[in-house]
C-alpha positions as CSV (number, residue, x, y, z in Angstrom):
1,X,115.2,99.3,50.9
2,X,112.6,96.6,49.3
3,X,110.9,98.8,46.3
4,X,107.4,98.6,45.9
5,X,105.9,96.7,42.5
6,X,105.2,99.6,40.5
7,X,103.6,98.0,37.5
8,X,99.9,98.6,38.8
9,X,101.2,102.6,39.5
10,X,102.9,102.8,35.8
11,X,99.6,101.3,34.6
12,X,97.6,103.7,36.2
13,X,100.2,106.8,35.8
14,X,99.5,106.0,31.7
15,X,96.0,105.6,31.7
16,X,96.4,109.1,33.3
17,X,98.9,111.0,30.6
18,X,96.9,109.2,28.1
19,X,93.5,111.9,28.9
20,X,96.2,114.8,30.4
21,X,97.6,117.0,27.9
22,X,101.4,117.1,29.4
23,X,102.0,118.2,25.6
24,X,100.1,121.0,25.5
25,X,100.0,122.1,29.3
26,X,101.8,125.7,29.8
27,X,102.1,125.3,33.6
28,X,103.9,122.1,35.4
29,X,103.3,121.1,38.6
30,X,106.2,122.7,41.0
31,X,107.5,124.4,38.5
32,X,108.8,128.1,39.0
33,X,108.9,130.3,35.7
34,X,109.8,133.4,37.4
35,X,112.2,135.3,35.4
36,X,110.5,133.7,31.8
37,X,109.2,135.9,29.3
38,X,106.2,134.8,27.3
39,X,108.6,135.2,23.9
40,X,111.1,132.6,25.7
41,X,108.9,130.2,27.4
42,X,107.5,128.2,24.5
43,X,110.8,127.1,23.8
44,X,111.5,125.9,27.7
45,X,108.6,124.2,27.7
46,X,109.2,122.4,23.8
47,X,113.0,121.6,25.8
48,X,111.2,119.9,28.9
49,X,109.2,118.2,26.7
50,X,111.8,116.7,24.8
51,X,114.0,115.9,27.7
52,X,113.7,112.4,29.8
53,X,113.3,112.5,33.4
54,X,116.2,111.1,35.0
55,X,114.1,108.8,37.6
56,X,113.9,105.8,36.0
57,X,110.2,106.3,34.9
58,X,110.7,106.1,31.5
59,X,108.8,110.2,31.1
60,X,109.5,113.1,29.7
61,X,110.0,116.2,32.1
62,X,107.0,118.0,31.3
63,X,105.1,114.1,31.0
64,X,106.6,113.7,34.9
65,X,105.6,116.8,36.2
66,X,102.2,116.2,35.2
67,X,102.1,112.2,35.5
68,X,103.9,112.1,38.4
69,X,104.0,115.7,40.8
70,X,105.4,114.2,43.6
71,X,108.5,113.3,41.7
72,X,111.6,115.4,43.0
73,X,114.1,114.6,40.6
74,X,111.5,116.1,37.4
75,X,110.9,118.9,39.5
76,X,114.8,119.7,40.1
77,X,115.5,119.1,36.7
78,X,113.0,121.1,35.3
79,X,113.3,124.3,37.7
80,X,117.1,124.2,37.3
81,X,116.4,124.1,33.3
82,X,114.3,127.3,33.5
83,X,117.0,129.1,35.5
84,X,119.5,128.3,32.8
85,X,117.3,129.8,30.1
86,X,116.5,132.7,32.2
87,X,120.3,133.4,32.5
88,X,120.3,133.1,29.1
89,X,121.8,129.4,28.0
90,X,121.4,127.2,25.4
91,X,119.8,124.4,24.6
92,X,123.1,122.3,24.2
93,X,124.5,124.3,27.5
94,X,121.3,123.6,29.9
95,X,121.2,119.7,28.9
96,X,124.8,119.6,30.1
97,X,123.7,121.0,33.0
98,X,121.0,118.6,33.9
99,X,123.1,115.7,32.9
100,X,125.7,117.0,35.5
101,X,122.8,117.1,38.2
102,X,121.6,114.1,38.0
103,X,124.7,112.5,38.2
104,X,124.8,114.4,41.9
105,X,123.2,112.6,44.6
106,X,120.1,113.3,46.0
107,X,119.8,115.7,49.4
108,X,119.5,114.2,52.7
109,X,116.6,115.8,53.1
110,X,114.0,117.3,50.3
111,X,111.4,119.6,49.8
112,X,108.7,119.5,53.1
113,X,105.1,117.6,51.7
114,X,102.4,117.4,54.1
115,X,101.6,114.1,55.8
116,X,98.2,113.4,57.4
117,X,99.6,111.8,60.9
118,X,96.2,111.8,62.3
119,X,95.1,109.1,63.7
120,X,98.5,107.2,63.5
121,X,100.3,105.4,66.2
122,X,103.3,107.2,67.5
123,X,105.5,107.1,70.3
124,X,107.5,110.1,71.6
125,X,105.3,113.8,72.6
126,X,102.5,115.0,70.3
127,X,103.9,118.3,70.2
128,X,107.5,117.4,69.2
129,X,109.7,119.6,67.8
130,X,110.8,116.7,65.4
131,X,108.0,114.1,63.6
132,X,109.5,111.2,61.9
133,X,107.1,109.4,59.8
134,X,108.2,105.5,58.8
135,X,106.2,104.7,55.6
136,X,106.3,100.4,56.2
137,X,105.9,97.0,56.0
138,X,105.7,94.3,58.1
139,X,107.1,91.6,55.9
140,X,110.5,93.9,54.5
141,X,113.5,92.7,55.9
142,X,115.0,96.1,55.5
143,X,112.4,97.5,58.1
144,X,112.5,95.0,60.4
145,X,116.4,96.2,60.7
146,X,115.7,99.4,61.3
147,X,113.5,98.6,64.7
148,X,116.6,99.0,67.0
149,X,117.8,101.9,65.7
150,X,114.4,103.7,65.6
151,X,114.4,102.7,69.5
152,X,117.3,104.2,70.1
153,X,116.8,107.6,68.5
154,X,113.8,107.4,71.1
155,X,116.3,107.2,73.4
156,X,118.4,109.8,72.3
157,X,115.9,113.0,71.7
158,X,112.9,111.7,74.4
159,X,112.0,115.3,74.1
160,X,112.6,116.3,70.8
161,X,111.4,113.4,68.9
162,X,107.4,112.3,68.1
163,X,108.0,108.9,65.7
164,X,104.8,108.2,63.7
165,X,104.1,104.4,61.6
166,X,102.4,104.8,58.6
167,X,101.6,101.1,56.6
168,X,103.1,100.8,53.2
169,X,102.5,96.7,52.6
170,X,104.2,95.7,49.4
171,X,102.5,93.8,46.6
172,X,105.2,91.3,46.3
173,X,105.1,90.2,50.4
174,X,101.9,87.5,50.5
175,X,101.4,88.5,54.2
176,X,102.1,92.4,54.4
177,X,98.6,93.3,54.1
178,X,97.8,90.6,56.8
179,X,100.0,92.2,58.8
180,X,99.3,95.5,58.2
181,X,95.4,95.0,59.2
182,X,96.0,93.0,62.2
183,X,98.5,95.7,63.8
184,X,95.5,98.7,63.5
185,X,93.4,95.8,64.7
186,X,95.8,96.0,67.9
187,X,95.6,99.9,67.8
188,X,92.0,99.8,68.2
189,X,92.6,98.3,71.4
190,X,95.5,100.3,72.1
191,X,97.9,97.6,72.0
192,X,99.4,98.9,68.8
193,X,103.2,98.9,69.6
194,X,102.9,95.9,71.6
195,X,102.0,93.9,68.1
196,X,104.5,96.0,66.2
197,X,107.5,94.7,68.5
198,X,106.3,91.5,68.4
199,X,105.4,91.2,64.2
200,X,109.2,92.2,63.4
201,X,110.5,90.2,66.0
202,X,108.7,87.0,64.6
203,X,110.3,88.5,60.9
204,X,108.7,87.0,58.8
205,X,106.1,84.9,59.9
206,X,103.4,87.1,59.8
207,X,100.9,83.4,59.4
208,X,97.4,83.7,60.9
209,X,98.0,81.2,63.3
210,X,101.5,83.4,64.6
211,X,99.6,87.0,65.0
212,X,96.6,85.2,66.5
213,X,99.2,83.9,69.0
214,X,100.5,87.3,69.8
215,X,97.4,88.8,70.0
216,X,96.3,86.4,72.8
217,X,100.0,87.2,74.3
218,X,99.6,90.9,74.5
219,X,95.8,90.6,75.8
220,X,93.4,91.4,73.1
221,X,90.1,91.1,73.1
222,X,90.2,88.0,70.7
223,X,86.4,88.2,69.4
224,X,87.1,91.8,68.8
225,X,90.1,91.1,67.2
226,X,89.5,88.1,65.0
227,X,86.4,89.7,63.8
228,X,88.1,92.9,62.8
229,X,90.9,91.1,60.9
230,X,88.5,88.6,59.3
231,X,86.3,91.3,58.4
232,X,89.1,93.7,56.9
233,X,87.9,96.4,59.1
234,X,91.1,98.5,58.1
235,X,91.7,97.7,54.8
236,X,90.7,100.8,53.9
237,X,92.8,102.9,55.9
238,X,95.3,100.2,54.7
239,X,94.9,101.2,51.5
240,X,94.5,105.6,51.6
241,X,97.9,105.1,54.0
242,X,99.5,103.3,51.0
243,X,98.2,105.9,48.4
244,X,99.1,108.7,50.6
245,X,102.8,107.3,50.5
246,X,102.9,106.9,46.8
247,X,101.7,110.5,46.4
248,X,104.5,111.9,48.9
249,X,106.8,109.4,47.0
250,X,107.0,106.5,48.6
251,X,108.5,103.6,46.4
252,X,109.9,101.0,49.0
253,X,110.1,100.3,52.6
254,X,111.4,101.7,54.7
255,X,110.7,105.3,54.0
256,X,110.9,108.2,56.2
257,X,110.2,111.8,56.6
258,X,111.5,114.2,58.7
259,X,109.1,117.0,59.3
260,X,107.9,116.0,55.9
261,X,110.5,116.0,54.8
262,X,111.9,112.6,52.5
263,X,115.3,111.4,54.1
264,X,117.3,110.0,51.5
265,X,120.0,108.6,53.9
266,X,120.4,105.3,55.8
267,X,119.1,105.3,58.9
268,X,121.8,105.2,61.4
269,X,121.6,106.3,64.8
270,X,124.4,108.7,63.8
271,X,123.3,110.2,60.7
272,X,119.4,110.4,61.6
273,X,120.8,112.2,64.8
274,X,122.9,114.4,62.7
275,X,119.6,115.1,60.6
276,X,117.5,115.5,64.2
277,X,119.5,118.2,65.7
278,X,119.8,120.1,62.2
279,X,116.2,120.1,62.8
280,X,116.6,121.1,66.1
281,X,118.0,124.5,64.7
């Protein structure tokens, strides 16, 4: 997986804390206090505030949960350090207990978020049992990889599985955003998968001169199609896809969902099947 720059996001997330009062806050984001008593919940709250998330961000739990909701390691760690106090641990005895979680890896699957597909291209039938959602870029190496075996879980579950592209173009590709406009460019005329197969299988020229080639190939419209991407017509749907995927917790490419669900696995024909029939049940 190529991760996403996340300086502009850290920026942001501390311009944020700096006017949220993560300090002083007596309710967290995701965070379940049932069983607490008012005497004993100052102190859970002074622990979580004390205690650094294990995600790499550099926060405190509380700081997380606020900064940073969609987070699922802040919001294990902090519901599994409230149900240690309830039962009636520690300090010392709940921090051994978190260290020993996060040492565990993550679930195949986490918590369900919902995903606006709306609007999105997606192959497979609109009422699925199954939706995978690919959060992506055209210029990742790691998602151009996964392009076969996305078409062959199509293959697998015809009737099962509804796939769903959402763009995620990272800051560090020159040309993902290019990309990324010029394929809804192709959706507008319908022709949306067509310049999908055709951007990954050109990895990774995505040049002007390259998609206005395969544009003419598949049949567009060209006037309507060089105006749109000259224009940045979908920049902005760019742009809410990309903040919709760093508020589910999106941080590279490829990432996918399972019934909104955030699949932590490789996908594999094999395991992604394994995770499709569990589904299923």
């Amino acid at each position: 997986m190529r991760l996403r720059n996340l300086a502009p996001l850290f920026v942001l997330t501390a311009l944020a804390l700096a006017q949220a009062p993560w300090q002083s806050v007596t309710e967290l984001p995701g965070v379940d206090w049932q069983g607490t008593t008012a005497a004993r919940k100052p102190a859970v709250l002074k622990f979580l505030r004390e205690e650094t998330c294990t995600c790499g961000c550099g926060m405190k739990l509380a700081e997380c949960r606020v900064g940073d909701p969609s987070c699922a390691v802040s919001r294990k760690l902090s519901n599994a350090a409230v149900k240690d106090f309830v039962d009636g641990k520690n300090a010392d005895a709940v921090r051994a207990d978190l260290k020993k979680i996060a040492g565990e890896p993550p679930p195949m699957l986490e918590e369900a978020q919902k995903l606006n597909i709306a609007g999105a291209p997606f192959k497979g039938p609109a009422n699925a049992r199954v939706t995978i959602v690919e959060f992506s870029d055209f210029q990742c190496p790691y998602c151009s990889k996964v392009v076969g075996p996305t078409k062959e879980i199509l293959k697998q579950f015809p009737n099962d599985v509804k796939f769903v592209f959402k763009q995620f173009p990272l800051d560090s590709h020159a040309d993902a955003q290019f990309g990324a406009e010029a394929s809804l460019a192709a959706q507008s005329q319908g022709k949306f998968w067509e310049m999908h197969d055709r951007l990954y299988a050109g990895f990774p020229d995505l040049s002007r001169r390259t998609v206005i080639r395969y544009a003419k190939e598949i049949g567009l419209d060209m006037n309507k199609f060089t105006y749109e991407v000259d224009n940045h017509k979908h920049a902005a749907r760019v742009r809410s896809e990309e903040q919709e995927g760093e508020a589910a917790g999106v941080g590279g490419t490829p990432t996918f969902y399972f019934n909104g669900k955030k699949f932590n696995g490789p996908f594999e024909p094999q395991t992604v099947a394994g995770v499709i029939r569990g589904e299923l049940k």
